[in-house]
C-alpha positions as CSV (number, residue, x, y, z in Angstrom):
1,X,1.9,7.2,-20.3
2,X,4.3,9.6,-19.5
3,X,6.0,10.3,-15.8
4,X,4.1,8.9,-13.3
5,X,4.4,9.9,-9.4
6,X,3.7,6.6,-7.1
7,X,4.5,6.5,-3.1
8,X,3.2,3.2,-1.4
9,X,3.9,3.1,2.1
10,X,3.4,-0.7,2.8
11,X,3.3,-1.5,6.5
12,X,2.6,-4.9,6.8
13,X,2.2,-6.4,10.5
14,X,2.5,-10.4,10.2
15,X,3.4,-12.3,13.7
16,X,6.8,-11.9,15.1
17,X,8.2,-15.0,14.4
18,X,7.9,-14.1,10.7
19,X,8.7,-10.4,11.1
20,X,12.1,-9.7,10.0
21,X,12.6,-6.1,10.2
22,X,10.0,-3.5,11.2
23,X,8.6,-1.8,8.3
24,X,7.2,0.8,10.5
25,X,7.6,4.2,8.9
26,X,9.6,2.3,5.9
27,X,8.5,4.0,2.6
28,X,9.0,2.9,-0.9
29,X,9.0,5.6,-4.2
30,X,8.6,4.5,-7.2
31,X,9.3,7.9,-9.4
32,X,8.6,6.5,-13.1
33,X,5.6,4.2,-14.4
34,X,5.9,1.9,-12.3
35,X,4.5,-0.9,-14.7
36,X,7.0,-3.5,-13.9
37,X,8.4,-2.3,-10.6
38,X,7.0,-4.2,-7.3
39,X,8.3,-5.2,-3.2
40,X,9.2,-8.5,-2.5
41,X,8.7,-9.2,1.2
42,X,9.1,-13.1,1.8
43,X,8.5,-14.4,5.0
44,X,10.1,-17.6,6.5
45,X,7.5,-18.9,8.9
46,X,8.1,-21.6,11.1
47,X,4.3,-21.9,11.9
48,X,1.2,-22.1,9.9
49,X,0.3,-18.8,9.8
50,X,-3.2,-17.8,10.8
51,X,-4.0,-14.3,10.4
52,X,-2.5,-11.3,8.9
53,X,-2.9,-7.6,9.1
54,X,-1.7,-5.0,6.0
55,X,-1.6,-1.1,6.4
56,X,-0.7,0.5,3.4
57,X,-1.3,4.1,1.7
58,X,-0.8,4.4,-1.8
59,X,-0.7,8.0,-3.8
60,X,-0.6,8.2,-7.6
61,X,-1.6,9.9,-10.3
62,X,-2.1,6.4,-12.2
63,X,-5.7,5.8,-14.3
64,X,-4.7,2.4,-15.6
65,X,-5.7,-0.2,-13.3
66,X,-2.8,-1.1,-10.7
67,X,-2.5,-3.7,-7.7
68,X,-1.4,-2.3,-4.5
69,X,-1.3,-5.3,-2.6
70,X,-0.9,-9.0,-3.5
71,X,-0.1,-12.2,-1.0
72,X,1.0,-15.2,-2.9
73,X,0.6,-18.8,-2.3
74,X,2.8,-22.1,-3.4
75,X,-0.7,-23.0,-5.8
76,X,-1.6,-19.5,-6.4
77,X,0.2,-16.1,-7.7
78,X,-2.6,-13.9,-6.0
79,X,-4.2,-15.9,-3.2
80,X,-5.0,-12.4,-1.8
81,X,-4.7,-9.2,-3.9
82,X,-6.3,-5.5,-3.3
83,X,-6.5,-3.8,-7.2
84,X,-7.3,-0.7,-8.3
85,X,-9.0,-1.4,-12.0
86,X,-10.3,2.3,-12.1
87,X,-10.1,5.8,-10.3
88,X,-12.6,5.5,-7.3
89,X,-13.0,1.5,-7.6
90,X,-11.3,-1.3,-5.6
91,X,-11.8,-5.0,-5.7
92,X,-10.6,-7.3,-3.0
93,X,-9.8,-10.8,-4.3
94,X,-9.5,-13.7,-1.9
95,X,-9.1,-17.4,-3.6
96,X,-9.9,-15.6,-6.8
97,X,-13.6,-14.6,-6.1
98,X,-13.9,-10.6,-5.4
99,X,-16.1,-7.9,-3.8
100,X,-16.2,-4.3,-5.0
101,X,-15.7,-1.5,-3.3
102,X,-16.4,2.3,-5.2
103,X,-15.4,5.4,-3.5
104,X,-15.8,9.1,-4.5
105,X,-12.7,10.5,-6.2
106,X,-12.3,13.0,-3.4
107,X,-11.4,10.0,-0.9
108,X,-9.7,7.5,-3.4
């Protein structure tokens, strides 16, 4: 596929009991197809947690579809996973049932 340009900014906001370290202005590069290259954040939660937020901004120059976010379980790789199967298309996954969400090319 040749070179491939990706920058994911990941700012994920859980509670502060499982926040670690601030990922505020934190950036991540990925400068080569970034088929097999991913974050790890794992969490340590001393509570059930109840709600999350993710912020996250992704550039690339990427066609093939891609996940840019994905929350995994104990029974379930992708319990929650935002995927990018085309340019201009999103699909949301929750408990492996999805919604779709198409955007003009111009915003994507």
């Amino acid at each position: 596929m040749g070179t491939a340009r990706m920058w994911l900014v990941v700012l994920a906001a859980v509670t502060a009991v499982m926040a670690q370290e601030d990922l505020y202005r934190k950036v991540f590069v990925f400068r080569e197809d970034p088929s097999d290259a991913y974050v790890l954040l794992q969490a340590r939660p001393e509570h059930p947690m109840l709600n999350f937020t993710v912020c996250l901004r992704s550039y690339t120059d990427l066609t093939r579809p891609h996940s840019l976010f994905s929350y995994a379980t104990k029974a379930q790789d992708n319990e929650i996973l935002l995927f990018k199967p085309k340019p201009g298309e999103y699909r949301f996954y929750v408990g492996g049932k999805y919604v779709t969400f198409r955007v003009p090319e111009s915003q994507a």
